[in-house]
C-alpha positions as CSV (number, residue, x, y, z in Angstrom):
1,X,0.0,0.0,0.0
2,X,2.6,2.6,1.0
3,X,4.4,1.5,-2.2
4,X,1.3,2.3,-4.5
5,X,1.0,5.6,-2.8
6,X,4.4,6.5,-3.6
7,X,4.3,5.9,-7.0
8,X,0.6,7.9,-6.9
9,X,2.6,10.8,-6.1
10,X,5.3,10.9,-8.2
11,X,2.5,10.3,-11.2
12,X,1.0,13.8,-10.0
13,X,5.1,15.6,-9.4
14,X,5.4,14.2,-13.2
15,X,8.1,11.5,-12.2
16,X,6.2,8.4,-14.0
17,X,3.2,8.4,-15.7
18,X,1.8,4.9,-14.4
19,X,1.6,3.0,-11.5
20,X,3.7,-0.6,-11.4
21,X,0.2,-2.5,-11.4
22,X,-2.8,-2.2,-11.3
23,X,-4.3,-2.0,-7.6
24,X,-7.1,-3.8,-6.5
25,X,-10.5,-2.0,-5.2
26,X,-9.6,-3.1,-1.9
27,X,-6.0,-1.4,-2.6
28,X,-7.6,1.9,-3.7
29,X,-9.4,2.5,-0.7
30,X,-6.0,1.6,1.4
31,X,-4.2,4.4,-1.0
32,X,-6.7,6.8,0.2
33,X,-7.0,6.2,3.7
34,X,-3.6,6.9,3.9
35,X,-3.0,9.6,1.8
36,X,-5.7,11.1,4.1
37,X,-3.8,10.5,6.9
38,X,-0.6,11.6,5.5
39,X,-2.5,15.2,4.7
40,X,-2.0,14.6,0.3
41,X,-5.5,13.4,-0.8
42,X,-5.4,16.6,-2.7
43,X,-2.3,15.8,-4.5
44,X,-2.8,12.2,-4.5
45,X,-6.0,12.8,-6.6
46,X,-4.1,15.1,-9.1
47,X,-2.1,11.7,-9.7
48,X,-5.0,9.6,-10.1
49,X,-6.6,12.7,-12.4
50,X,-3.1,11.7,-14.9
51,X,-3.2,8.0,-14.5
52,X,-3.6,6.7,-18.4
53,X,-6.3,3.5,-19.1
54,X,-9.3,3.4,-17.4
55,X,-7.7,0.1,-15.5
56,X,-5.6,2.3,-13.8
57,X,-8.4,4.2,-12.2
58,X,-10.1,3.3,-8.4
59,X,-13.5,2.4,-8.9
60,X,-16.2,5.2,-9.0
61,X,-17.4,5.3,-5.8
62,X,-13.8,6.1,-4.6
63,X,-13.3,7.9,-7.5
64,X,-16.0,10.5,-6.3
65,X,-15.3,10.4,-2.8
66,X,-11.5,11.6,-3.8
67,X,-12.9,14.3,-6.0
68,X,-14.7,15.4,-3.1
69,X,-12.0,15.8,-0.9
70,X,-9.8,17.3,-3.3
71,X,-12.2,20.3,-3.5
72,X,-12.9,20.6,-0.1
73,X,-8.9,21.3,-0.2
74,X,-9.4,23.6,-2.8
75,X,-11.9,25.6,-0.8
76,X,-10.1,26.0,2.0
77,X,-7.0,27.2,0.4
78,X,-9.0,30.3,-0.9
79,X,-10.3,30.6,2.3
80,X,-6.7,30.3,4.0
81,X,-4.8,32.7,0.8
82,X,-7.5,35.3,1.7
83,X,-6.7,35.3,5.5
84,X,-3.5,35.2,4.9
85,X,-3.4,38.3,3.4
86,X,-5.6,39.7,5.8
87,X,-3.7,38.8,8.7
88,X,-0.6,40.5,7.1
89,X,-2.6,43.4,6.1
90,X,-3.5,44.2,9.9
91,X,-0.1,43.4,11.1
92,X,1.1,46.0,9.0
93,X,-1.8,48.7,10.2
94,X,-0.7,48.1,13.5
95,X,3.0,49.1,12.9
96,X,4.3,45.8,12.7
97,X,6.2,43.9,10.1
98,X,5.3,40.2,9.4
99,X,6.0,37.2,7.2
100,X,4.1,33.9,6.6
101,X,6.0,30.8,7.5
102,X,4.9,27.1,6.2
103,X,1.4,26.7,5.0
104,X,0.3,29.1,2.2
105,X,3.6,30.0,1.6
106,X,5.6,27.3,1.0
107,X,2.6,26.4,-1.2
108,X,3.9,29.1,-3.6
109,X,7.4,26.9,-4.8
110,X,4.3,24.2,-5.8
111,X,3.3,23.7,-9.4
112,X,1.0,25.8,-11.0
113,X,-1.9,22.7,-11.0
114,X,-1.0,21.6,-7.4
115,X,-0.7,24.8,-5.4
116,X,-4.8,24.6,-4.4
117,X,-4.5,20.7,-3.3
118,X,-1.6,21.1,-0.8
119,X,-3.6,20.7,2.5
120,X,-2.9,23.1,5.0
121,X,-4.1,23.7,8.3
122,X,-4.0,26.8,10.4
123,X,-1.9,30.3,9.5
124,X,1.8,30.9,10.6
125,X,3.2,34.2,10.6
126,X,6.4,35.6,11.8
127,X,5.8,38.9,13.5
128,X,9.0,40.9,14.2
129,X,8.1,42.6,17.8
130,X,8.3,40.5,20.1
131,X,6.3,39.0,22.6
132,X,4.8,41.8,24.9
133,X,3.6,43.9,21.3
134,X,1.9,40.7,20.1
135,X,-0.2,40.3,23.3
136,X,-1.0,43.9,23.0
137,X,-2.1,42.7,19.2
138,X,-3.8,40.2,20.1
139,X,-5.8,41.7,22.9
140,X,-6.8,45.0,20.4
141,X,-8.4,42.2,18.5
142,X,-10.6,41.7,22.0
143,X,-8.9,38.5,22.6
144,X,-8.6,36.7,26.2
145,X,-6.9,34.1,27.9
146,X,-4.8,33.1,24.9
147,X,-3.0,30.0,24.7
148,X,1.0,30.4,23.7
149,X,4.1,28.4,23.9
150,X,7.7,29.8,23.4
151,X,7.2,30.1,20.1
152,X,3.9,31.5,19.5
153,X,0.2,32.5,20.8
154,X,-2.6,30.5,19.3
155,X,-5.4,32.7,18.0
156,X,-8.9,32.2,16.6
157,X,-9.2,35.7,14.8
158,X,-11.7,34.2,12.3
159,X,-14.1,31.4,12.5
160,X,-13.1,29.5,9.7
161,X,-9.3,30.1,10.2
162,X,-6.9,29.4,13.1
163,X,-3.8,31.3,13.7
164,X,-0.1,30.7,15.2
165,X,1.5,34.5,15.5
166,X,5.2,33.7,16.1
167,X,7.7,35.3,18.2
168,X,10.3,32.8,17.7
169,X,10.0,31.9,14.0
170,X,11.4,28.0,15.4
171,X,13.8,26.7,18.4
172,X,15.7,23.8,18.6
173,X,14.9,21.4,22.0
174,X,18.5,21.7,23.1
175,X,19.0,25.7,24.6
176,X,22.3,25.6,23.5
177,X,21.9,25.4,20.1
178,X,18.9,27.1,20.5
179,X,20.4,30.4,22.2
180,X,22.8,29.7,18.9
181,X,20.2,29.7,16.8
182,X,18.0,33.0,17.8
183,X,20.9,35.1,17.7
184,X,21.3,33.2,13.6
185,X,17.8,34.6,13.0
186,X,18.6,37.8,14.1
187,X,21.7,37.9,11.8
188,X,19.8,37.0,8.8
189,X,16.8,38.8,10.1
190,X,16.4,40.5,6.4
191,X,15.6,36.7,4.8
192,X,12.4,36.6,6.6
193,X,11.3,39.7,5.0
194,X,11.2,38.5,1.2
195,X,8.7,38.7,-1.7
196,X,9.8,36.2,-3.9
197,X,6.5,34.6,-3.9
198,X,2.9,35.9,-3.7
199,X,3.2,36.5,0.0
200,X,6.0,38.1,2.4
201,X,7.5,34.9,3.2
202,X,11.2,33.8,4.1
203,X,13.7,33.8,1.4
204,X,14.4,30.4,-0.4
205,X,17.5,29.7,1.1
206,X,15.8,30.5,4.3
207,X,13.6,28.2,3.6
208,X,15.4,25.5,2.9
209,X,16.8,25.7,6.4
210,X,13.7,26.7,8.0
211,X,12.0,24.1,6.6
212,X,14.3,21.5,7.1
213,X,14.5,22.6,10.7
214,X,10.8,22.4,11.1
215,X,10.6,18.8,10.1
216,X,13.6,17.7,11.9
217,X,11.2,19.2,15.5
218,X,8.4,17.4,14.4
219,X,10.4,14.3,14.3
220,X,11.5,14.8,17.7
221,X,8.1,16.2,19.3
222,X,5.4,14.6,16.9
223,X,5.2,13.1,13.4
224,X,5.9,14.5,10.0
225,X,3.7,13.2,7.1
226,X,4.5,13.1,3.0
227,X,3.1,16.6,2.9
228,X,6.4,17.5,4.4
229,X,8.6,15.7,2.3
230,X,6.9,17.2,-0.8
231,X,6.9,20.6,0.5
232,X,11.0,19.8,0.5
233,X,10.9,18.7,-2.9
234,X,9.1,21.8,-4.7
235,X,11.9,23.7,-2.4
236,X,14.8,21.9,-4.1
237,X,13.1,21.8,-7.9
238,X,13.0,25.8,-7.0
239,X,16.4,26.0,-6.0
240,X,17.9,24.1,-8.6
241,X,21.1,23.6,-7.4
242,X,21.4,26.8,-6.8
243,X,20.9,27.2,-3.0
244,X,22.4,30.3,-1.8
245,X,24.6,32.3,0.9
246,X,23.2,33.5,4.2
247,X,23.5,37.2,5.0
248,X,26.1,36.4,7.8
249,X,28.1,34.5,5.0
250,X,27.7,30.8,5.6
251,X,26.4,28.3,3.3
252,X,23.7,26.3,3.4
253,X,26.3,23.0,4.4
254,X,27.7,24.9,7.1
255,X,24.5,25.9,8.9
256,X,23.1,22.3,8.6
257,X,27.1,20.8,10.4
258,X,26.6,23.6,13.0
259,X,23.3,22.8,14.1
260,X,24.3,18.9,13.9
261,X,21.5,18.1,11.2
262,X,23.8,17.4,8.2
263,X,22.7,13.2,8.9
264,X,19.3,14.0,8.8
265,X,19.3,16.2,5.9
266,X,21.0,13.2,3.8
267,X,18.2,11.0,5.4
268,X,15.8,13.4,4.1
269,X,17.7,13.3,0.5
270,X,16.8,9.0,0.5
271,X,13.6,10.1,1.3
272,X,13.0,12.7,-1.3
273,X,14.6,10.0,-3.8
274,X,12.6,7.3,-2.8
275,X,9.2,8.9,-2.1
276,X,8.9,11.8,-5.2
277,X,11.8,10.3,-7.4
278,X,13.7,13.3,-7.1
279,X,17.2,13.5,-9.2
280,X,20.3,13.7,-7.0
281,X,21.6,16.8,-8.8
282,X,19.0,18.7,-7.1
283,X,20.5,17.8,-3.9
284,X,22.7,19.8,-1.5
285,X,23.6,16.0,0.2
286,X,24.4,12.1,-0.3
287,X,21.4,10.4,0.0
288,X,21.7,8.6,3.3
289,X,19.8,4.9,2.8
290,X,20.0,4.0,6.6
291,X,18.7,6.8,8.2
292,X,16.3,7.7,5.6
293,X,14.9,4.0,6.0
294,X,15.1,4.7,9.6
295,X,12.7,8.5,9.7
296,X,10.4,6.3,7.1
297,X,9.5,2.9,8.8
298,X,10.0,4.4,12.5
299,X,8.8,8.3,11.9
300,X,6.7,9.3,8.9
301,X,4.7,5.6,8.0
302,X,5.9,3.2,11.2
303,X,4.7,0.0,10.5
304,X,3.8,-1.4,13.9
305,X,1.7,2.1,14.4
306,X,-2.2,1.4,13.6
307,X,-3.4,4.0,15.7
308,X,-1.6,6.9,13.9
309,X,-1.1,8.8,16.8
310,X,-0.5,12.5,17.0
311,X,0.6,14.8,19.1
312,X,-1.9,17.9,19.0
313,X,-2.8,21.2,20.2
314,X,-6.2,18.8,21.7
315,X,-4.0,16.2,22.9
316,X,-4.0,15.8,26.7
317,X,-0.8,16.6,28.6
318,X,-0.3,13.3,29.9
319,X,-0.4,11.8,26.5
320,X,1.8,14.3,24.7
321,X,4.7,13.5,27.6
322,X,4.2,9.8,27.4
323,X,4.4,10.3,23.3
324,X,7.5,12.3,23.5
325,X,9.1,10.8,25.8
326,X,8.4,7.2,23.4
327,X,10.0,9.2,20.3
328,X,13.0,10.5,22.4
329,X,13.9,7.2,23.3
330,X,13.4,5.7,19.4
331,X,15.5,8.6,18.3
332,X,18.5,8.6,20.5
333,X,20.6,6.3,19.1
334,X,20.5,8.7,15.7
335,X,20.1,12.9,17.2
336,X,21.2,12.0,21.0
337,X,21.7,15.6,22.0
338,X,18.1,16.6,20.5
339,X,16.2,13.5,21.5
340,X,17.6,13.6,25.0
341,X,16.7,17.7,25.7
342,X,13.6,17.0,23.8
343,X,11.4,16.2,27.0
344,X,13.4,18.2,29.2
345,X,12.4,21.1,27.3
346,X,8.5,19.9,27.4
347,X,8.6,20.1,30.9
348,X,10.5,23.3,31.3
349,X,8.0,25.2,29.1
350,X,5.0,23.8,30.8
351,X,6.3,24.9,34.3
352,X,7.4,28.3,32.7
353,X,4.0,28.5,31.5
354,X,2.1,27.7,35.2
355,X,4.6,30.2,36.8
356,X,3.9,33.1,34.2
357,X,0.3,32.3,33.7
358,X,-0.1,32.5,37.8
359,X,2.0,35.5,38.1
360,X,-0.7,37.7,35.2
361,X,-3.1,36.3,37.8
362,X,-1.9,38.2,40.6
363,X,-1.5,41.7,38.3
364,X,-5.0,41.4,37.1
């Protein structure tokens, strides 16, 4: 099944134009359950929309119930350009400058025919004012009690949109390199500020850190899906070899070594090869086999995991912990200094938050 799926989507990135066999109905309705659950139905339906011979297509009924989806993920990316837009627009009003990270943006590097079926979720922007100015934002807007982390507040501006305002655009679980990497940000502050796209967004080089960066905490805290993976590979096709300098003068290579994720960007590189078929001279790395085998059968599509389980904003406590502290101990052997601060730094935020949270209490 996973197989099938991976050749589905490099039918709809224009890789192959057929899949290996043809699946059976039984198959089809695997191939959709999990690109549901890997957050592509969209894109997986472009592929079965470029699938030659009728005996290549899933039966009707699936057929139509993939169509479905797909616009439902069309809708919902008008809905999510518009507020993205909006949301900038206001930021702006109010003095302050902003960017849009992931989502909608990274959408932009995305083919012309693909760019309304990558399934996002909520808006992330990127607001360069720190933390005190965006509660004062927020609170303008009549917003109480918000919910935040380090890196952001969580906001329901809109009924139909959710939204993650960041003060910290990322952070790395480990406060050493983290401390290392905010004061990077602020030294190539003017790459968030780009309109190379149709938004403000990070710059492409940027992005091809940020991005890689975002994946690599998911892996630590949660789960990355194929949406991920695909988002990397419009990045590189964009790049094209060509991948840039930072404003503080390193190189792509040298930021990945100093931040000890060089390994997983060549696992990342196997994936990329194996999942979309993408060509090794759009890499910036060796392909690494083993630990790209490793983030797929233990990370992105474990085998012995039925229950697809997820850590989420809705998740209880208790079960985030018990999740991360699970991954932390799958992922030692390959990131040790990540995997091992990874809980640590759970528990640090969540009794940061309690003390700060008790403290507006008392000044109220």
């Amino acid at each position: 099944m996973r197989q099938l799926l991976f050749e589905l989507m490099q039918v709809a990135l224009g890789q192959r134009k057929t899949l290996s066999r043809v699946p059976s109905p039984e198959e089809w309705q695997g191939v959709l359950l999990l690109a549901r659950k890997q957050s592509i139905a969209g894109i997986a339906y472009h592929g079965v929309e470029l699938l030659s011979g009728k005996d290549q297509k899933p039966p009707r009924k699936i057929l139509l119930t993939w169509f479905r989806l797909s616009e439902k993920v069309r809708q919902k990316n008008v809905i999510l350009d518009e507020r993205s837009h909006e949301l900038l627009s206001m930021l702006s009003k109010a003095g302050i400058r902003g960017c849009l990270l992931k989502g909608q943006g990274m959408a932009c590097y995305y083919s012309t025919e693909l760019q309304g079926l990558r399934q996002s979720g909520d808006i992330d922007v990127y607001a360069d004012c720190g933390r005190e100015r965006i509660d004062a934002f927020a609170k303008a807007l009549g917003k109480k009690n918000i919910d935040w982390s380090y890196r952001h507040l969580h906001l329901k501006i809109w009924d139909d949109t959710l939204v993650e305002l960041h003060y910290h655009i990322e952070s790395f679980f480990n406060p050493f390199k983290n401390s290392r990497f905010q004061k990077f940000v602020q030294q190539n502050k003017g790459m968030l500020f780009c309109s190379e796209t149709a938004f403000v967004a990070p710059s492409l080089t940027m992005n091809l850190f940020y991005a890689l960066l975002h994946i690599y905490n998911h892996i630590l805290s949660s789960r990355i899906g194929l949406k991920q993976v695909i988002d990397y590979y419009f990045l590189l096709r964009t790049a094209n070899a060509n991948f840039g300098a930072f404003e503080n003068g390193e190189t792509l290579e040298n930021v990945l070594r100093q931040f000890g994720m060089y390994r997983f960007a060549g696992g990342m590189m196997w994936l990329l090869q194996e999942i979309t078929g993408l060509e090794r001279h759009y890499m910036f790395c060796d392909p690494l086999e083993r630990d790209g085998r490793f983030l797929l059968d233990k990370v992105i599509m474990p085998i012995d995991d039925d229950k697809g389980e997820r850590h989420t904003h809705m998740a209880k406590d208790k079960d985030v912990m018990m999740f991360v502290f699970k991954r932390s101990s799958i992922l030692m052997t390959r990131y040790p200094s990540d995997a091992l601060w990874s809980p640590l730094w759970l528990v640090g935020q969540r009794f940061y938050k309690i003390v700060k949270n008790r403290k507006s209490q008392k000044t109220v």
